[in-house]
C-alpha positions in Angstrom: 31.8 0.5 16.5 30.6 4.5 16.5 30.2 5.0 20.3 28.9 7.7 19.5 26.4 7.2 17.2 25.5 4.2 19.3 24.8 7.0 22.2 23.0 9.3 19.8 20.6 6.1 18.7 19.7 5.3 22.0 19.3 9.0 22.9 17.1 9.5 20.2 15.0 6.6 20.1 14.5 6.8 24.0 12.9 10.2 24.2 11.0 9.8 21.1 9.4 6.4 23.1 8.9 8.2 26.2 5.3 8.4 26.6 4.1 7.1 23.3 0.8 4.7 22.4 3.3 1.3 22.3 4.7 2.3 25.7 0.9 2.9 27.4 0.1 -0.7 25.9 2.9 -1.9 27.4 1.6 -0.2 30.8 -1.8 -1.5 30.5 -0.8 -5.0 29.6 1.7 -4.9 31.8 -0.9 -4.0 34.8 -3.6 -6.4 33.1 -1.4 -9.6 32.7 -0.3 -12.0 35.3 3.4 -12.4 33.5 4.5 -8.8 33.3 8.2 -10.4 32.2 6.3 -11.8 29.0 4.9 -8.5 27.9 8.4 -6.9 28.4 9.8 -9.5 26.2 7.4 -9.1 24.1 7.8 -5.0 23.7 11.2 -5.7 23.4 11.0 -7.9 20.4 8.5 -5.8 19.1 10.5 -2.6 19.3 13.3 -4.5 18.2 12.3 -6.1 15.2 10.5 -2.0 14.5 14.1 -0.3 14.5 15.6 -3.3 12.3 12.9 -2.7 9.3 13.5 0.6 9.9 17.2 0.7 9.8 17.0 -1.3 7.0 14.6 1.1 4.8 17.1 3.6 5.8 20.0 1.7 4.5 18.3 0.7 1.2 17.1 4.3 1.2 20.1 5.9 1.4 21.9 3.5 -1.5 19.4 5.5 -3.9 19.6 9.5 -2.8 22.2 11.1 -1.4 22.5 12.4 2.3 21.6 16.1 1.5 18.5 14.7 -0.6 17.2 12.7 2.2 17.4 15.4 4.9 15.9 17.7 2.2 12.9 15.3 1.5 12.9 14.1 5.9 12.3 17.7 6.5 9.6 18.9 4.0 8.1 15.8 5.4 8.0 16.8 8.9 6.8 20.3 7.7 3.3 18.7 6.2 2.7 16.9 9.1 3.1 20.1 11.4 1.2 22.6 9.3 -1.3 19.5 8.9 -1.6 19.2 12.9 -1.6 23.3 12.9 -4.4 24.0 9.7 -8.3 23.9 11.3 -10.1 21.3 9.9 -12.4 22.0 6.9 -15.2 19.8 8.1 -17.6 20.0 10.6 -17.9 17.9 13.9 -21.2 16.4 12.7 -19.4 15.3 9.0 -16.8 13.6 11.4 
């Protein structure tokens, strides 16, 4: 096993968690629901079962396009979504 990439992975995925709208459900159902052990079982299965379909994309991803294509096409994808978040909206608050 790559101990390292093992350490990266859970690096990664940790601080991108941190914080997020799956994690404040967890909170809230955790605080709302008399079995807080179920709803941590329940996140984890749920996270779980996220990074397999995801690793698995990856995988069948990466058997089609090169490494140096998918960073290409990971970044340029990242870059949209900034300058999306970044560019004023076109419409008006009442058209909303």
């Amino acid at each position: 096993m790559d101990w390292q990439l093992l350490g990266l992975s859970f690096i990664t995925v940790f601080l991108a968690e941190i914080g997020d709208k799956s994690q404040l459900a967890a909170i809230a159902l955790g605080g709302s629901q008399k079995s807080p052990r179920a709803v941590f079982f329940g996140s984890v299965a749920a996270l779980l079962l996220a990074s397999l379909i995801g690793v698995l994309a990856g995988e069948g991803v990466a058997q089609l396009f090169p490494p140096r294509i998918l960073k290409a096409i990971a970044a340029v994808g990242f870059a949209l979504m900034a300058l999306r978040l970044l560019w004023p909206s076109t419409t008006s608050p009442e058209e909303q």
